[in-house]
C-alpha positions as CSV (number, residue, x, y, z in Angstrom):
1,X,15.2,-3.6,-13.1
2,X,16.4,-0.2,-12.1
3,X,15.6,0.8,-15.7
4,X,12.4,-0.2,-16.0
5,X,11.3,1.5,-13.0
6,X,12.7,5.0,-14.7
7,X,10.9,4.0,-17.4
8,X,7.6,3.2,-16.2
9,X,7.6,7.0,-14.9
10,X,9.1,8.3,-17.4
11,X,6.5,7.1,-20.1
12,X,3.5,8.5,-17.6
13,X,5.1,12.1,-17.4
14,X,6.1,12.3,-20.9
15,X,2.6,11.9,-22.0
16,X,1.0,13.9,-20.1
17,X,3.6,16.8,-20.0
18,X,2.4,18.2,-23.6
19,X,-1.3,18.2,-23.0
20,X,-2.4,21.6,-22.9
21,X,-6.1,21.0,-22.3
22,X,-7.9,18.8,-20.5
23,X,-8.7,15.1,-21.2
24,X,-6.1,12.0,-21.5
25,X,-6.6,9.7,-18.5
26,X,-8.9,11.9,-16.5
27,X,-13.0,12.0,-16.5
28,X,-14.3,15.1,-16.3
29,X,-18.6,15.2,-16.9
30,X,-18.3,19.1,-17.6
31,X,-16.2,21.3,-19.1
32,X,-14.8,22.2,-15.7
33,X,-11.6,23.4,-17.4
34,X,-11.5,25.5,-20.5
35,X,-7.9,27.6,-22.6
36,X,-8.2,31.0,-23.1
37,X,-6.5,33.6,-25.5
38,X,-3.4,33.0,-23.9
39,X,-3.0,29.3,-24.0
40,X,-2.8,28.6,-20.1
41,X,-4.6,26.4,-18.4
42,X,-7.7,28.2,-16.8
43,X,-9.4,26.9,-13.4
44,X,-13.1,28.1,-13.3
45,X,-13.5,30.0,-9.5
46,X,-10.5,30.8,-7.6
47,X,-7.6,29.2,-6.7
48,X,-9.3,27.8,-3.4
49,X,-10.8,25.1,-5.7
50,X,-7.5,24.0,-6.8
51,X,-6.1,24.3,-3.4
52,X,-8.6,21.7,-1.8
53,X,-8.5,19.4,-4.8
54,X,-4.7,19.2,-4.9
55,X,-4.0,18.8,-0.8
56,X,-6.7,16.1,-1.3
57,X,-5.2,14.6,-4.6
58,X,-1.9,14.3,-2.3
59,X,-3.3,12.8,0.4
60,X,-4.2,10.3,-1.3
61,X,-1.1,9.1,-2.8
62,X,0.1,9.6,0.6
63,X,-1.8,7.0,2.2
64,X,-1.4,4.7,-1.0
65,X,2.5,4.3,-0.3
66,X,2.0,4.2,3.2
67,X,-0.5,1.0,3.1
68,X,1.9,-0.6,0.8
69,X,2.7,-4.0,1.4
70,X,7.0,-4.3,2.6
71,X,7.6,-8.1,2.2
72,X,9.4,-7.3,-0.9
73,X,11.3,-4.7,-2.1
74,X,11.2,-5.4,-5.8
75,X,7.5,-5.1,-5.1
76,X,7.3,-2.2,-3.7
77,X,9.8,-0.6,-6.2
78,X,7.3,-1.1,-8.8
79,X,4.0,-0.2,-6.9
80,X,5.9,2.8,-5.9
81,X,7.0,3.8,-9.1
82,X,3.5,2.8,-10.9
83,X,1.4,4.9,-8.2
84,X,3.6,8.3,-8.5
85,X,3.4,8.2,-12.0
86,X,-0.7,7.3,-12.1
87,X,-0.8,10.8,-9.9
88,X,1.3,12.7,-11.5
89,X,-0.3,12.2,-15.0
90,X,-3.7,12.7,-12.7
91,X,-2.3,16.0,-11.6
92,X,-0.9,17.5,-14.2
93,X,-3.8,18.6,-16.2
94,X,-5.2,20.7,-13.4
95,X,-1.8,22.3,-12.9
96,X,-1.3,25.6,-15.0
97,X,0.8,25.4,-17.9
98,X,4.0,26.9,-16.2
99,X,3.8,24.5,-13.0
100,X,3.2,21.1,-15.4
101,X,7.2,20.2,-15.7
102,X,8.4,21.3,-12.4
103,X,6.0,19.5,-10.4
104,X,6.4,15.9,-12.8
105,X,10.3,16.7,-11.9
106,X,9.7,16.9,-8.2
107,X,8.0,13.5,-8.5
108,X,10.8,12.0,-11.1
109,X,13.5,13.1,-8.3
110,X,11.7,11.5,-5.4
111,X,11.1,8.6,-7.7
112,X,14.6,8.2,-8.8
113,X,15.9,8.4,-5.2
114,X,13.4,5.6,-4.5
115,X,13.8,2.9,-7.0
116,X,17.5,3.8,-7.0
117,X,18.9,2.7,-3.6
118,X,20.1,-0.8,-3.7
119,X,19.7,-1.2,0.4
120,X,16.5,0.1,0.7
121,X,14.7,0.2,3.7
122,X,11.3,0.4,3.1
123,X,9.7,1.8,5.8
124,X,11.9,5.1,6.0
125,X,11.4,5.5,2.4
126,X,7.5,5.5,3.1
127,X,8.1,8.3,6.1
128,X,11.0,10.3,3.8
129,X,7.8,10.3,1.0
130,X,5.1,11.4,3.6
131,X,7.8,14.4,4.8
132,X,8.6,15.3,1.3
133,X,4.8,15.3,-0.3
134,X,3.4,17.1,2.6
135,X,6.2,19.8,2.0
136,X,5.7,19.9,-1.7
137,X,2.0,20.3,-0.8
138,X,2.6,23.1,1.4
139,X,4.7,25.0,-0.9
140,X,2.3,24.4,-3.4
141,X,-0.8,25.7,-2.1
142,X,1.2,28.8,-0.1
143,X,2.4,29.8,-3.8
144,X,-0.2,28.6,-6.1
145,X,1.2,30.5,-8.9
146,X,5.2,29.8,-8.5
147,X,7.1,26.3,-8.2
148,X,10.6,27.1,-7.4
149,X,12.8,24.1,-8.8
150,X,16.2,24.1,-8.4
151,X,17.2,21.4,-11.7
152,X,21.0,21.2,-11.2
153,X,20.2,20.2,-7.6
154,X,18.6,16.9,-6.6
155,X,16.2,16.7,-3.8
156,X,17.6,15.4,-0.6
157,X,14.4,13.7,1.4
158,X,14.5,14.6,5.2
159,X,16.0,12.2,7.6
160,X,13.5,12.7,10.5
161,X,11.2,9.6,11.2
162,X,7.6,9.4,10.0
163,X,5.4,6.9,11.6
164,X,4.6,4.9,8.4
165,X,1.2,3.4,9.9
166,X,-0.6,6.3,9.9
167,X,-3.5,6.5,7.4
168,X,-5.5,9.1,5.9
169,X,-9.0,8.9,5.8
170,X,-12.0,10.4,3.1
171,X,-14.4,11.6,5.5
172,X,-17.6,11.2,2.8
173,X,-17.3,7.6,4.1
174,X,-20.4,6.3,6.0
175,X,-17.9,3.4,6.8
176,X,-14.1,3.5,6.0
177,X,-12.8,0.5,3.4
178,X,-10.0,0.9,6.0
179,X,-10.9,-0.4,9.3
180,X,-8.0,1.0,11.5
181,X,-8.6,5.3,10.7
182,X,-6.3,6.9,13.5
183,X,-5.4,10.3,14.3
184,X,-8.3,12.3,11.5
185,X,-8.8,15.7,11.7
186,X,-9.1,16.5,7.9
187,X,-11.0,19.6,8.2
188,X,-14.8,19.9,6.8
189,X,-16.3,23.6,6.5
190,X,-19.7,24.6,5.2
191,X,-19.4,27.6,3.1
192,X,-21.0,30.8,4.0
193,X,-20.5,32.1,0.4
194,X,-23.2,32.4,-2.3
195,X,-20.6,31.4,-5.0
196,X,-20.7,27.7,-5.0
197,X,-16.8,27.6,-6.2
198,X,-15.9,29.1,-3.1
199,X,-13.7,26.7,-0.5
200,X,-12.9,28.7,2.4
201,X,-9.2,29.2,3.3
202,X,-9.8,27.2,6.4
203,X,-10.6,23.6,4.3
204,X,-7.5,23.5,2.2
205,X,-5.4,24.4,5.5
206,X,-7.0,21.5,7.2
207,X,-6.0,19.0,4.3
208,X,-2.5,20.7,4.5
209,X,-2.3,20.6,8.3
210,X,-3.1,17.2,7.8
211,X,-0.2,15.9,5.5
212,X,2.3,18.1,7.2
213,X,1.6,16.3,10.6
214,X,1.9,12.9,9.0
215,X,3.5,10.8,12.0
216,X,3.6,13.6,13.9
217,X,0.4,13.1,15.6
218,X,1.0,9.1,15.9
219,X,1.4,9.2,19.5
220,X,-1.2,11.4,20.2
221,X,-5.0,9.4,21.1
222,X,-7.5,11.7,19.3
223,X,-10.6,10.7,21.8
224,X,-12.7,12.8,19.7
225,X,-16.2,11.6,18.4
226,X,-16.2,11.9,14.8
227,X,-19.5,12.5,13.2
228,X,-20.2,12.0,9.5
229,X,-23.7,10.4,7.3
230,X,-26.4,10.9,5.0
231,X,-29.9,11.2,4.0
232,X,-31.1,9.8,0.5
233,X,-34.7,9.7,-0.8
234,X,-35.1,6.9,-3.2
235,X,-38.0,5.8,-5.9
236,X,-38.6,2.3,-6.9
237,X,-40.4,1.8,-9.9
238,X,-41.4,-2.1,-10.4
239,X,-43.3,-4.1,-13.2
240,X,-44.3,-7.8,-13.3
241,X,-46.6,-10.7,-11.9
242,X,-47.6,-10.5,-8.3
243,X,-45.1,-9.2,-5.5
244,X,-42.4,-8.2,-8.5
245,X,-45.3,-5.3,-9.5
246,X,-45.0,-3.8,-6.2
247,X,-43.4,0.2,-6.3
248,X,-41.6,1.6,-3.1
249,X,-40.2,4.7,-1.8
250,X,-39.0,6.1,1.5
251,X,-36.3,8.2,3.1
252,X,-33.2,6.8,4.9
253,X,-31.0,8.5,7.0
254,X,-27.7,7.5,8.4
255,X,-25.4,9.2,11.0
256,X,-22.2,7.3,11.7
257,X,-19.7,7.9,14.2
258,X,-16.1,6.9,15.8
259,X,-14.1,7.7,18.2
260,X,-10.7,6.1,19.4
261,X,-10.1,3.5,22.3
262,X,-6.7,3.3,22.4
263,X,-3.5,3.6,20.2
264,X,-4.5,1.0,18.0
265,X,-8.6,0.2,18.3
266,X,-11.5,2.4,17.2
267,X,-15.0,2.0,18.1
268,X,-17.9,2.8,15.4
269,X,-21.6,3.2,15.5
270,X,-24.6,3.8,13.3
271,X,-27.8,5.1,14.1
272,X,-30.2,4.2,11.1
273,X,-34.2,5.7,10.8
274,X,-36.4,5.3,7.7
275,X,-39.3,6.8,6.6
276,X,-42.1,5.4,4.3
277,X,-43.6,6.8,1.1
278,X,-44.9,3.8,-0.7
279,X,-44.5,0.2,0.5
280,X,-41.0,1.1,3.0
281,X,-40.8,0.6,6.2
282,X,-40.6,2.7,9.2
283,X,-37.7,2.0,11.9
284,X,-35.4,3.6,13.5
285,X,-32.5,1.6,15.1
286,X,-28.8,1.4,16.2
287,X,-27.9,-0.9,13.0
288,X,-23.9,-0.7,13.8
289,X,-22.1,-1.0,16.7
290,X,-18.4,-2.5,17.2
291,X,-14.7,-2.3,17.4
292,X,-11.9,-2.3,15.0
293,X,-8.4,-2.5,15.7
294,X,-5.1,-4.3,15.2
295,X,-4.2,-7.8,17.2
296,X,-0.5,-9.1,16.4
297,X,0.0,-8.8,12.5
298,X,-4.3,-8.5,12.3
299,X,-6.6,-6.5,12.1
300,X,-10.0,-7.6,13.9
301,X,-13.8,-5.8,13.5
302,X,-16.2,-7.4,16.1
303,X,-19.6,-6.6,16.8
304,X,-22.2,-5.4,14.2
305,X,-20.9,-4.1,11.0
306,X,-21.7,-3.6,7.2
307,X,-20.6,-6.7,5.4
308,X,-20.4,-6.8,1.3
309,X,-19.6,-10.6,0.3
310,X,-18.4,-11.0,-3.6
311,X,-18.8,-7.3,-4.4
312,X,-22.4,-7.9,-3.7
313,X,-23.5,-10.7,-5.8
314,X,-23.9,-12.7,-2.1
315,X,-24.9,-10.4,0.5
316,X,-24.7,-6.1,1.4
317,X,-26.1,-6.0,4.5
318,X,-25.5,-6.1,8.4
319,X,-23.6,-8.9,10.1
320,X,-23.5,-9.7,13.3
321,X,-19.9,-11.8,14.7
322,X,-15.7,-11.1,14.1
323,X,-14.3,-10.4,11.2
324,X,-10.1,-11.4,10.9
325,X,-7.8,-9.9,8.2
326,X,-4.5,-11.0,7.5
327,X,-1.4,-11.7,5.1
328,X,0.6,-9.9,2.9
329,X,0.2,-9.8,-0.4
330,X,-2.8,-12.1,-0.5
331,X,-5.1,-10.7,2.1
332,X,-7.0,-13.6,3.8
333,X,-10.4,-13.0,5.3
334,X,-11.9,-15.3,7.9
335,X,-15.2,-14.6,9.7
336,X,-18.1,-16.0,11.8
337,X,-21.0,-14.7,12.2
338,X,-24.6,-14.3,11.4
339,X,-27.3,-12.1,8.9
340,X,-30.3,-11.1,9.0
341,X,-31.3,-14.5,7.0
342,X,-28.6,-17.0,8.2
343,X,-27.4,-18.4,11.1
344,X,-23.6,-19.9,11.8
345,X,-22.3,-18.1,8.7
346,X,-18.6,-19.2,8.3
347,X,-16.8,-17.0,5.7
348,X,-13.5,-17.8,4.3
349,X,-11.5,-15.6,0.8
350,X,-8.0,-14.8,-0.1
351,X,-7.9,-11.8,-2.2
352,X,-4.6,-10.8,-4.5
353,X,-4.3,-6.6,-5.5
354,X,-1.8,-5.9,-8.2
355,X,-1.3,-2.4,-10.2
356,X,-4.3,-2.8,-12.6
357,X,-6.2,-6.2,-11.4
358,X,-7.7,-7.8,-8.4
359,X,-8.1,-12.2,-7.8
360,X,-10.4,-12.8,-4.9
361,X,-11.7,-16.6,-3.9
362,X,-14.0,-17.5,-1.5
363,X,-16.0,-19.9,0.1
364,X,-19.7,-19.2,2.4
365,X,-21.2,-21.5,4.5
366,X,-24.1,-21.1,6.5
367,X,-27.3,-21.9,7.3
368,X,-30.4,-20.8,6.7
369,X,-32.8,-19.1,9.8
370,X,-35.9,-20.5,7.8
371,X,-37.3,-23.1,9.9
372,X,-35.6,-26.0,8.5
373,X,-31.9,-25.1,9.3
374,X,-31.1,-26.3,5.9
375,X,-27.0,-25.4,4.8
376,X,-25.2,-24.3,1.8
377,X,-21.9,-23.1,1.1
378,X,-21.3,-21.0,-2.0
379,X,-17.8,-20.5,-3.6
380,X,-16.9,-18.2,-5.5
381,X,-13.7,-17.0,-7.7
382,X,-13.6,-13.6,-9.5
383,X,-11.5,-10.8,-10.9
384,X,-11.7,-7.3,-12.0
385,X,-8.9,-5.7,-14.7
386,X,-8.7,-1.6,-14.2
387,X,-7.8,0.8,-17.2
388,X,-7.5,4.3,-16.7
389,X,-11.1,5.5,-15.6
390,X,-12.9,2.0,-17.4
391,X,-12.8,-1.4,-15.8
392,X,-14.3,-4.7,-16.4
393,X,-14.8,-7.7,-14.1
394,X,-16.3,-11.3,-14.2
395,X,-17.5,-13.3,-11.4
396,X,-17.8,-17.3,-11.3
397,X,-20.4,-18.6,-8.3
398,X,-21.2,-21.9,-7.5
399,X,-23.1,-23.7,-4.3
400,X,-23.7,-27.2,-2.7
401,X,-27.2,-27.0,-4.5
402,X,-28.3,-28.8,-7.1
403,X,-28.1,-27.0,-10.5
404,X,-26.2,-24.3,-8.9
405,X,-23.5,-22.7,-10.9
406,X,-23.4,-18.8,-12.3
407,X,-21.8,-15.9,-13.1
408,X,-21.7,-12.3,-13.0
409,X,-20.0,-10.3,-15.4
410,X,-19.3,-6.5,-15.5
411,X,-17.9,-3.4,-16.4
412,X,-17.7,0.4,-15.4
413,X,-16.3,3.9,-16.6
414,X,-15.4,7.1,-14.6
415,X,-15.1,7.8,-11.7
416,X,-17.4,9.3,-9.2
417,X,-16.6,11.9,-6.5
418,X,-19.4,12.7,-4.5
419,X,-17.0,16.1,-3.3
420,X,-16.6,17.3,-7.2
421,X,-19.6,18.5,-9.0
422,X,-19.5,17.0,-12.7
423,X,-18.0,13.6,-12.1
424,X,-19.8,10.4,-12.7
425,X,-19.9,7.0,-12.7
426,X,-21.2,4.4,-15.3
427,X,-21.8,0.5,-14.9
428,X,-23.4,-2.2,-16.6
429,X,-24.1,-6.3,-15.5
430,X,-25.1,-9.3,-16.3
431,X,-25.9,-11.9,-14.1
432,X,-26.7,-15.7,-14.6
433,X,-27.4,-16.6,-11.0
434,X,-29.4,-19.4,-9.8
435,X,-31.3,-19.2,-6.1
436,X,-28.3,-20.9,-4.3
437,X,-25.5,-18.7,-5.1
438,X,-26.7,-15.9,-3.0
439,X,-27.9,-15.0,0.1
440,X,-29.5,-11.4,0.1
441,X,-28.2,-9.8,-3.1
442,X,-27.0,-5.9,-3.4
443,X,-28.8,-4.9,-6.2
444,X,-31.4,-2.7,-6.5
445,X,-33.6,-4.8,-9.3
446,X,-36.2,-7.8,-7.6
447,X,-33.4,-10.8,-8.1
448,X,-33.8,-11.6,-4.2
449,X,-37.5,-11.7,-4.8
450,X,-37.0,-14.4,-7.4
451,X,-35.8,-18.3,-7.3
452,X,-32.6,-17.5,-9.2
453,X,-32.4,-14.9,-12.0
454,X,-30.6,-14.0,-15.4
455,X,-30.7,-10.6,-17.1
456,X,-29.2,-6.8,-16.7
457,X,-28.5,-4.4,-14.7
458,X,-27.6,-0.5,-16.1
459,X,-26.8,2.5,-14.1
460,X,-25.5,5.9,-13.7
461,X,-24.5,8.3,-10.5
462,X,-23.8,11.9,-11.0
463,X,-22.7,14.7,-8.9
464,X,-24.7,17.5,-8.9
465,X,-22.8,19.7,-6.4
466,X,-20.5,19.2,-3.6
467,X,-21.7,16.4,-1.4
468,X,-24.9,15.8,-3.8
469,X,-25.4,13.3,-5.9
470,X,-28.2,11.5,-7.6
471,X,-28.6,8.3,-10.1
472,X,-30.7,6.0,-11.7
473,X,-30.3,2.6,-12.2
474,X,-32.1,-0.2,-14.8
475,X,-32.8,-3.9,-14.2
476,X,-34.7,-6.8,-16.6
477,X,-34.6,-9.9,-15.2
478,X,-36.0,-12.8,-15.2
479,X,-36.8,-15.5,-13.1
480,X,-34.8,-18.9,-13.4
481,X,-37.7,-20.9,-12.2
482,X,-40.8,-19.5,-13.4
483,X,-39.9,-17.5,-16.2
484,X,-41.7,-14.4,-14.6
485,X,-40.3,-11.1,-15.3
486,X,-39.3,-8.1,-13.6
487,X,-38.2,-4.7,-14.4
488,X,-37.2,-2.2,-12.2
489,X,-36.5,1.7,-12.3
490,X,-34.6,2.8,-9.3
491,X,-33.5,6.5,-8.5
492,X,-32.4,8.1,-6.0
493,X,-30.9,11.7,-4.6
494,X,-28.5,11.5,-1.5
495,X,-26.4,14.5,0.2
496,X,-23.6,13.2,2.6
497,X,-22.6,15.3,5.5
């Protein structure tokens, strides 16, 4: 087993070792990276660039190990392995040409160590990683241009104790995917430069500052507020019979914020206004409010919060009620609550991650806050398969209905980054779905103004500079009941702060 470990890295690194221009694994929208006369690898704008985007691309391996499930140490043998290798071959091509081999040796030696000890004890391996990455970082960015490797000695990992539950946190978030965030003080700067490459001294130090105290700050409550959102401006361009020919526009702005309320719970908020153009609506309220923390071997959100059942194809919008999360490595998912179109909404799924694919099932019962009180429950079982920077997924849906069973299925490609100017990301969908099989669904086409719908949905988000991005999305459906169709053009532009 050992073997195949050393082998899965191996194979990563040795592929992407040779590659002396851009390309391989990694999306890249613009020609962000160019070789010159002398055959090395040339960053546009100064090293600050590459300072930010490597403390950042560290991170977020960081936090990867450290959420690891450690039921099984096979397991995490071969998620470990699997995950260093996936970063180093992500690294590598912004690396110049003479960093490239000693830094995919740094990570085979703290691999090696790793997947080699036959009693290991999984959460010190997770703290010795944390120490070791956030001192490889450090180096790294303190010496961009040198990588001193000692190769006839191996790296001893340092023996002092890393709190392995602490967790790292992407700040562009409106509302972590993480519910427990503790301890964040990732630094955000606004540059005062003209020259948009510029990334003052300040920001990198903050993302180093930030591995380096990994642990360190575990026992320390940060009672801080933290402050993040966004303001988008979106167009809606509609065709078709009656309410489906009906345009809108408006402006939505968002300001979350968080601050801790002891060691291991958080409390979040949301303030939410919008603005009408053409057929929006005009409102301003406090849309989320509640508390996330830990409870035994759970974690717990109550109160109102953003709630995204089957990756949309149900419901993306507020719920009001408790949310429970627990098990290891199926995650189950038990909540009760309400919608802003049901009441006594009982939600039940088990979700499976591996390396490169994802099993959820689920079932959603509620009923509906129409007047008649009339219940359905819709199950659902679904899966999505990762490549490199292209991934496809299909959905199965089903309710107590009659006539009632669907699908969904879908794929995507790149990988957008609303901090890197340049990236993007594609998707397309199909959906078969008839009225019963969801509740208020995510899209941005006229499904939820139909009685169950089939057809497509194509769309695109681009970066246009650091924290900017903008998109434009396609939908043809039609409408399972009346045959009416509907097409929709839906743009937007959003900066998040």
């Amino acid at each position: 087993m050992k073997k195949v470990f050393i082998l899965l890295f191996s194979v990563a690194t040795i592929v992407v070792i040779p590659i002396n221009e851009p390309g391989g694994n990694v999306v890249y929208a613009s020609n962000e990276m160019k070789i010159e006369g002398d055959n090395k690898l040339v960053i546009p704008g100064n090293t600050e660039k590459f300072k930010a985007e490597f403390a950042y691309e560290m991170a977020q391996i960081t936090g990867k190990i450290l959420s690891t499930p450690t039921t099984n140490v096979e397991n995490f043998k071969v998620e470990f392995a699997y995950s260093t290798a996936k970063v180093t071959a992500k690294i590598m091509p912004i690396l110049p040409n003479n960093q490239r081999n000693e830094f995919a040796y740094k990570m085979a030696q703290i691999t090696t160590k790793i997947i080699g000890d036959q009693n290991l004890d999984i959460e010190k391996a997770k703290a010795d990683f944390a120490y070791e990455i956030a001192q490889m970082t450090t180096r790294i960015i303190t010496n961009p241009d040198k990588l001193t490797t000692d190769k006839n000695t191996m790296l001893t990992l340092n023996n002092d104790y890393v709190d392995p539950k602490t967790m790292l946190r992407n700040n562009a978030d409106i509302e972590p995917k993480t519910v427990v965030q503790l301890n964040n003080t990732v630094t955000k700067e606004k540059t005062k430069s003209s020259n948009t490459n510029y990334i003052s001294p300040e920001t990198y130090t903050g993302l180093v500052d930030e591995l380096s105290h990994i642990g360190d700050r575990s026992n320390q409550l940060d009672n801080k507020v933290k402050i993040d959102g966004e303001i988008r401006y979106h167009y809606a361009l509609n065709s078709g019979p009656g309410q489906l020919d009906r345009d809108s526009s408006g402006i939505r702005a968002r300001i979350g914020f968080n601050s801790a309320v002891n060691q291991d719970w958080r409390a979040y908020g949301m303030l939410e206004g919008q603005k009408n153009v053409v057929n929006y609506n005009n409102d301003f309220k406090l849309s989320h409010l509640y508390v996330a923390g830990k409870s035994g071997e759970s974690i717990v959100t109550a109160g109102s919060f953003g709630y995204l059942m089957a990756d949309g194809n149900i419901y993306d919008s507020d719920f009001k009620g408790v949310k429970v999360e627990f098990g290891d490595p199926i995650k189950y998912t038990v909540s009760y609550g309400e919608t802003d179109y049901t009441k006594k909404t009982l939600i039940a799924t088990a979700r499976y991650n591996d390396f490169d694919y994802n099993l959820e099932v689920g079932a959603h019962h509620y009923q509906k806050d129409d007047g008649d009180h009339s219940q359905n429950t819709i199950w659902t079982l679904g899966g999505n398969y990762n490549f490199s920077n292209f991934g496809v997924g299909a959905m199965a849906l089903g309710s107590t209905l009659t006539d009632s069973k669907g699908y969904v299925l879908s794929a995507n490609y790149g990988e957008l980054k609303t901090w890197r100017p340049g990236t993007y990301g594609v998707f397309a969908k199909y959906y078969n779905q008839p009225q019963g099989t969801y509740i208020a669904h995510g899209m941005n086409g006229t499904g939820s103004s139909m009685k169950g719908f089939k057809g497509y949905g194509l769309g695109m988000n681009y970066t246009l500079t650091e924290n900017v991005v903008t998109g434009i999305e396609y939908y043809g459906l039609k409408d399972k009941i009346s045959g009416d169709k509907g097409d929709t053009w839906w743009s937007h532009l959003t900066h998040y702060f």
